[in-house]
N, C-alpha and C positions, 0 to 999 in steps of 0.2 A: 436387561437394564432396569434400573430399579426407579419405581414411580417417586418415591424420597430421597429426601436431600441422607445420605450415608456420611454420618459423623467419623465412623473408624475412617473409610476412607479419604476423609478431608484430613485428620490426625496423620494417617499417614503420609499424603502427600504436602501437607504442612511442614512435617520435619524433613523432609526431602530437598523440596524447591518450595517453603517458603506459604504463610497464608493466603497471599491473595492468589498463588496458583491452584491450593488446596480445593479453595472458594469455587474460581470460575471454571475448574475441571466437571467439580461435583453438581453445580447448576446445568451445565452441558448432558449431564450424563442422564438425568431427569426424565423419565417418557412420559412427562403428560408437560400441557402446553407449562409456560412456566408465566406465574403475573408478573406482569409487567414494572409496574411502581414494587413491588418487593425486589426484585431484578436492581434495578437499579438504584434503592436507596440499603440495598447490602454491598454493593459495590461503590457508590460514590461518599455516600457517609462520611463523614470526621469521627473514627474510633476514640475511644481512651486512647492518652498519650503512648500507654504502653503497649496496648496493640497494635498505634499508628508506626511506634519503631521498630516492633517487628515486623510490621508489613513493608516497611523501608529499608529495613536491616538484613534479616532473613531471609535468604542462608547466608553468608561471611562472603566476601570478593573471594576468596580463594577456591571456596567449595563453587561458586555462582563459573568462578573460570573454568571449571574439570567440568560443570553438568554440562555448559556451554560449547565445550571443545566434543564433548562427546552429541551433541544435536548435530554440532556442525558436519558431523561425516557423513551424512545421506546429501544424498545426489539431489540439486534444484528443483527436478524434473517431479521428486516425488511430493516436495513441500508445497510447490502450484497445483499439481492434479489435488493436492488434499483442500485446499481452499478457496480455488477458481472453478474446479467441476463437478460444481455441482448442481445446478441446474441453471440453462441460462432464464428460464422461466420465473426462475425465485430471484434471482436479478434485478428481471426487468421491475418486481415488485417493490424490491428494496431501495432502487437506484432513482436517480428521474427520468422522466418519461419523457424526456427531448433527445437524450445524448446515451445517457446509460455511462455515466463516468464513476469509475470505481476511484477517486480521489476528491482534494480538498476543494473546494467550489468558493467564491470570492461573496458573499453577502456583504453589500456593499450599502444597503437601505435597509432599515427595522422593517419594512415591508418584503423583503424580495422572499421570493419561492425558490424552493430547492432547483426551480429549473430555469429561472432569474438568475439566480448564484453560480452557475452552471455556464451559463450564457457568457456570466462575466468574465469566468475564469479562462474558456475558450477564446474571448476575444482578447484578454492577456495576453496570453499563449501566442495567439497569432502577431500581437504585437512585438515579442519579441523574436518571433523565427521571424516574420515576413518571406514568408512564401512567395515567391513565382514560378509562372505554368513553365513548365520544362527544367525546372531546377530537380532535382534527384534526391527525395528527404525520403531518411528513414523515421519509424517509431520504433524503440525499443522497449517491449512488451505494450502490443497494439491492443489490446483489450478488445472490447467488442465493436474498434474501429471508429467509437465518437470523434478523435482529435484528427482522424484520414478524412473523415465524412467532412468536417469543419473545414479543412485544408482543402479540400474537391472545393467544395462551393463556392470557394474564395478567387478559386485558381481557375477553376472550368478543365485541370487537368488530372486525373487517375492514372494515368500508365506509369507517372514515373513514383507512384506514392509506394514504400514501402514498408513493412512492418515483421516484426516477430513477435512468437510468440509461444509458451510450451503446454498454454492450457488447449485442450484438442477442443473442449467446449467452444471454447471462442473461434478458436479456425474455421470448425464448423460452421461458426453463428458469418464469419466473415466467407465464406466461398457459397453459403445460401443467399446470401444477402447483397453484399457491394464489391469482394470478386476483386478486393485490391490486390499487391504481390505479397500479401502474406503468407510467413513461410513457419511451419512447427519446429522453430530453433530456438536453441542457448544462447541468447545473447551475451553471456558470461562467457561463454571456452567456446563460442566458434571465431574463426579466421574472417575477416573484414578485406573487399577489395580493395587495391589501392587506391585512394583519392576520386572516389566514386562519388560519395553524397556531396550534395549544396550545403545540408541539413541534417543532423541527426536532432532527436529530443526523446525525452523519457518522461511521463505526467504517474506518478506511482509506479514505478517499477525502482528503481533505484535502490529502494530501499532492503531490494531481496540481494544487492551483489555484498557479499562479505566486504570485510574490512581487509583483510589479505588479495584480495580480488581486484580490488579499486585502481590501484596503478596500473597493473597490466592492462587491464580493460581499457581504462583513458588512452594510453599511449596505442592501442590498434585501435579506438576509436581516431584519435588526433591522423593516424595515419588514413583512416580510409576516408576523413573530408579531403574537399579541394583545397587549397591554398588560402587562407581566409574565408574560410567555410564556420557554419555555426553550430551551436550547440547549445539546447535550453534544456534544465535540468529542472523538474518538480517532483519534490522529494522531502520526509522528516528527517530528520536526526538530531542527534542527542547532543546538549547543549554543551558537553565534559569531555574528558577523555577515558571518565570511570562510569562505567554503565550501571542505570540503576537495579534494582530486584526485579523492576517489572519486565526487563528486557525477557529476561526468564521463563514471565508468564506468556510473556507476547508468544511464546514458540507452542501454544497451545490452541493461539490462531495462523500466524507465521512459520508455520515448523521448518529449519535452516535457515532462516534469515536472521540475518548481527546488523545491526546499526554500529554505522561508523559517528564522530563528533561532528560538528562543523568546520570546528580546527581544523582537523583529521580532512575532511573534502575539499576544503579552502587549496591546504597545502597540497593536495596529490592534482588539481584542478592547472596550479601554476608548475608541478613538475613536470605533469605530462604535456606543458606548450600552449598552455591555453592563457587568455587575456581574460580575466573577468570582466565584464562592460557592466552587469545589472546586480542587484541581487534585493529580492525583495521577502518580507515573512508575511506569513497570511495563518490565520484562525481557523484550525481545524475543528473546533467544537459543533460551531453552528451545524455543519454537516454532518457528523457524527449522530447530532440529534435528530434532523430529518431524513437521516437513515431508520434510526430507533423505531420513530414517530410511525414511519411508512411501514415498519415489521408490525407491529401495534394497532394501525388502525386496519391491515386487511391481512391479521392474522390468520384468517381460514383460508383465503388462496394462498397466504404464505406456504401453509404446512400442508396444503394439497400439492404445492410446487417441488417442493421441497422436503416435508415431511417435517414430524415434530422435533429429531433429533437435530434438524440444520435451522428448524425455529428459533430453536432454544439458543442452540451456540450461538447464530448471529446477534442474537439479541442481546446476550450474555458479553458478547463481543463489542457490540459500539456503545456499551456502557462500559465498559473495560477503555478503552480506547478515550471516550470520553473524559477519565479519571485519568489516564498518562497522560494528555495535555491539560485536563485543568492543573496538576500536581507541578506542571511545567520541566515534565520530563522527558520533552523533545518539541521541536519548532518544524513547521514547516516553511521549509527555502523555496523559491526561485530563482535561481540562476540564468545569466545570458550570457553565452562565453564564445568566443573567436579564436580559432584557432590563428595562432602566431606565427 
């Protein structure tokens, strides 16, 4: 791997899928730590008008649909082990230090801390599921178990909390640790009991099930609540029904996952049986940043965690991510939905 940023290869993958994939491949590929403020004012920047439309044009809807249809045919299983396992030690550094939640956090004061912001969005959460002990909730894609831990404490019950999950790091990190019934499944293609949960929810996970995927899924979801059973859904997506360039790059942190619209979830939400009750947006930035900030300020356990090459990419990552929502190229939802 090469200590320099490799112009051929950024030309190359430029005319491929596009500059700003070009870009955040070739910072990733970098073995030595990478600065920080260069990192992110090469990626957030306002270019020349004509490089800002080819980084928003490039490559054409037609060609973006073939590179896209061709990402799409690896299996779930391999897109999470590439971006969930990799250490849960570089996690814990990157994430906060109360919960460890790998999604958007509620900063709701010019003062709050990443683990303020965290707190708020957990107690959201619980506000719309409303949990009680001996009710049967699943999580779909349980992560390292912060929203089961939140949900224990509230409840004083564990045995009926359930979770999946396909990163083996987190299983791991959950059968060391709190021992819920997390299980190493697809929540996308496996089979759901009948009318078994109180509760299902999803906090970041959502965003990995295809757009072809979304109805089937709902409809064995709606099946295996109870009869007016719930469902809280927190999740991005994209404000259109024409996905931008960046969707593209995203698969260079995301590899197989497509964002569906809002439309697009709105409408498969009401065909699979469900009643919308809530729906609120929240600001992903601020988090994104005190992700950044945290890779930044204890770069050297980062990359003893982790290493330089998962340094770089994450950091190269929540400046990237950063730039799709300021550009306002996807929202993040919360949904509270009942089944009907």
């Amino acid at each position: 791997m090469s200590s320099h940023f490799s112009y051929l290869s950024f030309a190359r993958d430029a005319m491929v899928y596009g500059p700003s994939y070009g870009l955040i491949n070739q910072l990733t590929r970098i073995s030595t730590p990478l600065d920080p403020e260069a990192v992110w004012d090469a990626t957030n920047r306002v270019y020349h008008p004509t490089i800002e439309w080819f980084r928003k044009n490039y490559p054409p809807a037609f060609m973006r649909k073939l590179l896209m249809w061709r990402k799409m045919r690896q299996a779930h299983a391999k897109g999470i082990t590439q971006h969930y396992d990799v250490s849960n030690d570089f996690y814990k550094i990157m994430l906060d230090k109360k919960y460890m939640f790998y999604s958007c956090a509620d900063f709701l004061r010019e003062e709050d801390t990443l683990e303020d912001a965290q707190t708020n969005k957990a107690n959201a959460i619980l506000d719309l599921l409303q949990p009680k002990a001996g009710e049967r909730i699943l999580e779909l894609g349980s992560g390292w178990g912060a929203m089961l831990r939140v949900i224990r404490d509230r409840t004083g019950d564990s045995e009926n909390l359930y979770g999946y999950t396909l990163s083996n790091e987190q299983y791991e990190h959950n059968q060391a640790t709190d021992g819920f019934n997390v299980e190493l499944n697809d929540f996308i293609t496996c089979e759901y009991p009948t009318e078994k949960f109180d509760a299902i929810y999803s906090i970041g996970a959502w965003e990995h099930v295809r757009p072809h995927e979304i109805d089937p899924l709902l409809k064995k979801l709606h099946r295996a609540l109870v009869p007016g059973g719930r469902m809280v859904k927190h999740f991005f997506c994209l404000p259109t029904d024409h996905p931008p360039v960046s969707t593209l790059t995203a698969q260079l942190c995301f590899p197989g996952s497509q964002l569906a619209s809002h439309h697009f979830h709105v409408q498969a939400f009401e065909r699979a049986g469900f009643r919308i009750v809530r729906q609120t947006v929240s600001d992903y930035r601020p988090t994104i940043k005190a992700w950044f900030d945290n890779l930044v300020t204890n770069q050297d356990a980062a990359i003893e965690a982790g290493g330089i090459y998962h340094y770089n990419r994450y950091l190269t990552f929540c400046a990237m991510w950063y730039r799709f929502f300021q550009d306002g190229e996807a929202n993040l939802f919360r949904f509270q939905l009942v089944k009907r």
